[in-house]
C-alpha positions in Angstrom: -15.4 37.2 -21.5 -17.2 36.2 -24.8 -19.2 38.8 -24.9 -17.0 41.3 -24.1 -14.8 39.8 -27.0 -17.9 39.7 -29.1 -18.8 43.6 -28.9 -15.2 45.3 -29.2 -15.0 42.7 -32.2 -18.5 43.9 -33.6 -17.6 47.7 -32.4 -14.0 48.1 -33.8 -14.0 45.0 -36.5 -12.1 42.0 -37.1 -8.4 43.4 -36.9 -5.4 42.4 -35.8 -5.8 45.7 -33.4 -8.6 44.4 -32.6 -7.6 40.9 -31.3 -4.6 42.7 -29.2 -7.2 45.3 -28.0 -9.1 42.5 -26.8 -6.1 40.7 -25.1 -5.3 43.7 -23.6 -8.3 44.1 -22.0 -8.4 40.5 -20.4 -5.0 41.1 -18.5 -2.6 38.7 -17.8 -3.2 35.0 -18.8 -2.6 33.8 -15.3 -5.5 36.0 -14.1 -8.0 34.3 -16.9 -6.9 31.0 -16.1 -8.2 32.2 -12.6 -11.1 33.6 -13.3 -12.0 30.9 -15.5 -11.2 28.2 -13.2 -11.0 28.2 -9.6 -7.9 27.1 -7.5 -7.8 23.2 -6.5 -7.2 22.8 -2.8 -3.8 21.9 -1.5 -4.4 18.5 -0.8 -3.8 17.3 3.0 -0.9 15.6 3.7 -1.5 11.8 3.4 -0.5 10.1 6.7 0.3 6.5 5.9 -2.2 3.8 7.6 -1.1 1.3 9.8 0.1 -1.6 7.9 -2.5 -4.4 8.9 -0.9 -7.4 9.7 -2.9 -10.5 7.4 -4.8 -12.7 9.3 -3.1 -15.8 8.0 0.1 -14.5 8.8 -0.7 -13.9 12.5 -2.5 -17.6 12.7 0.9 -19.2 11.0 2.5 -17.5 14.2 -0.4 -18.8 17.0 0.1 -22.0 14.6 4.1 -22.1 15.4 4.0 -21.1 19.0 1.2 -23.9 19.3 3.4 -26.1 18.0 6.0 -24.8 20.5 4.0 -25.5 23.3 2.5 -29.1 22.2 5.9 -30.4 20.6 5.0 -33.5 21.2 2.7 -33.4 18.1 5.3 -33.1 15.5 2.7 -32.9 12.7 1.9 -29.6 13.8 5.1 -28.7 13.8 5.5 -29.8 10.3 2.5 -28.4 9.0 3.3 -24.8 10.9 6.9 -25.2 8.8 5.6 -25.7 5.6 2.9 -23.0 5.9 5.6 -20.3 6.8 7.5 -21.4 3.8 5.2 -21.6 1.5 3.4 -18.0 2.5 7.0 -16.5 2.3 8.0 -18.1 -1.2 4.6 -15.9 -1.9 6.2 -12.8 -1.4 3.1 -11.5 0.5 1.8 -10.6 3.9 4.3 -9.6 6.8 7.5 -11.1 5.9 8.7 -10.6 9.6 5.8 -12.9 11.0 6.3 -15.1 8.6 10.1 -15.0 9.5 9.5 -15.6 13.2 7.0 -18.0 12.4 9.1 -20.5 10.4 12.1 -20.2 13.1 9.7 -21.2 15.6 8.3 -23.9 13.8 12.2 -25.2 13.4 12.4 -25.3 16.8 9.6 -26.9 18.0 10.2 -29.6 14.3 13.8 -29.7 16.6 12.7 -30.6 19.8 10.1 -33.3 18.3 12.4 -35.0 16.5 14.5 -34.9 19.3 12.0 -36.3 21.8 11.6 -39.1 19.1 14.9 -39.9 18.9 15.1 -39.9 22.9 12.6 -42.4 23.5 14.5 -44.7 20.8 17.7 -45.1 22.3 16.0 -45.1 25.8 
């Protein structure tokens, strides 16, 4: 393109004729552009990942429903409870784990203190 700009410029001279001749010639400015630069891809479609689930979110759960099972150890259940709290006061990780975890560390919490309070008054 330069140098076919280059010799009608040195042929005909520096004009504004010239310059239009020139324009002329290249055609449309959509058919520079692409000549100039080839066409990008259409990019694929993105398909979303599975959303991983954090691995301290799923051992708050197997934490809980450990606690469940063994509620006889209230520390656990304690421990389980204050873990799901504060990893939802984070704002981070799979909220509903975290949600299910804390409910069933409540529960099991529940049912200790319960079994405490049992053996007392028996």
């Amino acid at each position: 393109m330069r140098e076919h700009a280059a010799e009608l410029l040195s042929r005909h001279g520096a004009s504004e004729e010239t310059a239009e001749r020139v324009i002329g010639d290249f055609g449309p400015v959509e058919r520079v552009a692409a000549s100039a630069t080839p066409a990008p891809a259409a990019p694929a479609p993105a398909t979303p990942a599975p959303a991983a689930r954090p691995w301290s979110d799923i051992w708050l759960f197997v934490g809980s429903i450990t606690s469940l099972i063994f509620f006889v150890f209230p520390f656990v259940a304690i421990a389980m409870l204050v873990w799901a709290i504060v990893r939802l006061r984070q704002n981070t990780g799979d909220r509903s784990l975290q949600r299910v975890a804390l409910w069933v560390s409540v529960v099991s919490t529940a049912l200790s203190v319960g079994l405490f309070i049992s053996h007392l008054i028996h």
